[in-house]
C-alpha positions, 0 to 999 in steps of 0.5 A: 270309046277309048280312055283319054291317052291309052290307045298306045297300050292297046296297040303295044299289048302282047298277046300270048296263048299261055302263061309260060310264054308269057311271063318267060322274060318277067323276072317276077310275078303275081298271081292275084287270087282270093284262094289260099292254099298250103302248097302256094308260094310266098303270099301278100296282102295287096296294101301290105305288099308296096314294099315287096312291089317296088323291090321287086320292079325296080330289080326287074319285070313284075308282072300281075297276073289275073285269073278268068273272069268266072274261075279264077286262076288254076292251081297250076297257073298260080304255082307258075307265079313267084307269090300270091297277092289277095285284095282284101275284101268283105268276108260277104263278098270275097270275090271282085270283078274281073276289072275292079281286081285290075283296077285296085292292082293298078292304082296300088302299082301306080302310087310306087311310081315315084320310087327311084329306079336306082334303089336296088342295085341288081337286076333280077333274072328272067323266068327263063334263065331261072328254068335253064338253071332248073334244068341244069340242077336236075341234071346235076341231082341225076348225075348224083343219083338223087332219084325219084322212087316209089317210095320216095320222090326225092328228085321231085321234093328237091327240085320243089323245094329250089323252085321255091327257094327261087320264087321267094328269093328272086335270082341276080345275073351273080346268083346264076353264075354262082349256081352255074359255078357250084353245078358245073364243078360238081358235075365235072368231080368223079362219082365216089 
């Protein structure tokens, strides 16, 4: 049986085959996960996170994003996401079901429902607007001759630390243009 007035999300869901496709016009995402690591992006506690929800969905789409049902998210899945959100649970029992993960995630989203859509005035930019600025921040480092070496992934180190920096941050329409500004002009400067 279905759930009283929920047959229209069933038929409207979208089903992709990755997660890059997924979240490429989402502006934010979450990955709930239990794991912490040292390389993971900026990491809330899900009752301590209403107020980085709501910023964050009234500026933009916020996806949840839920690992399998017996592995979890990988690492690399998590590191696509711009934060981690933990549900906090027993030390005895640190892993939830599948559902009852959605369910909790759901039921904390829903009692932000009443925050006005208007309290953050910009909206924030989609993943794949980030990644076509990305692409052209690589470009512009190449140009500069920022490479990576054997001896040291300076390209890489850079470009990680962008990525992040834009996780956290989250980036406007102004954003963009101004990093599209700053690269386009650098790029078109002669090399000294």
């Amino acid at each position: 049986k279905w759930a009283v007035s929920a047959c229209d999300l069933l038929e409207n869901a979208k089903i992709f085959t990755n997660l890059p496709d997924a979240i490429a016009d989402i502006s934010t995402s979450a990955a709930f996960t239990r794991r912490l690591g040292h390389s993971r992006r900026k990491h809330l506690d899900l009752k301590k996170s209403s107020e980085w929800m709501t910023k964050k969905a009234s500026i933009g789409k916020l996806a949840f994003v839920f690992g399998r049902e017996d592995s979890g998210l990988t690492n690399e899945e998590v590191n696509l996401c711009d934060a981690t959100i933990t549900i906090h649970t027993s030390p005895t029992f640190s892993s939830l079901n599948l559902s009852q993960a959605v369910l909790i995630a759901c039921q904390e989203l829903f009692a932000l429902k009443s925050t006005p859509d208007n309290l953050f005035e910009e909206k924030l930019m989609s993943h794949d607007e980030i990644a076509k600025l990305m692409k052209r921040i690589s470009h512009m480092l190449d140009m500069l001759d920022y490479k990576d070496t054997e001896e040291d992934r300076l390209h890489t180190k850079i470009m990680h630390r962008f990525d992040k920096i834009f996780g956290r941050a989250g980036l406007t329409y102004k954003d963009i243009k101004m990093f599209e500004g700053l690269t386009a002009r650098i790029l078109s400067q002669p090399l000294k």
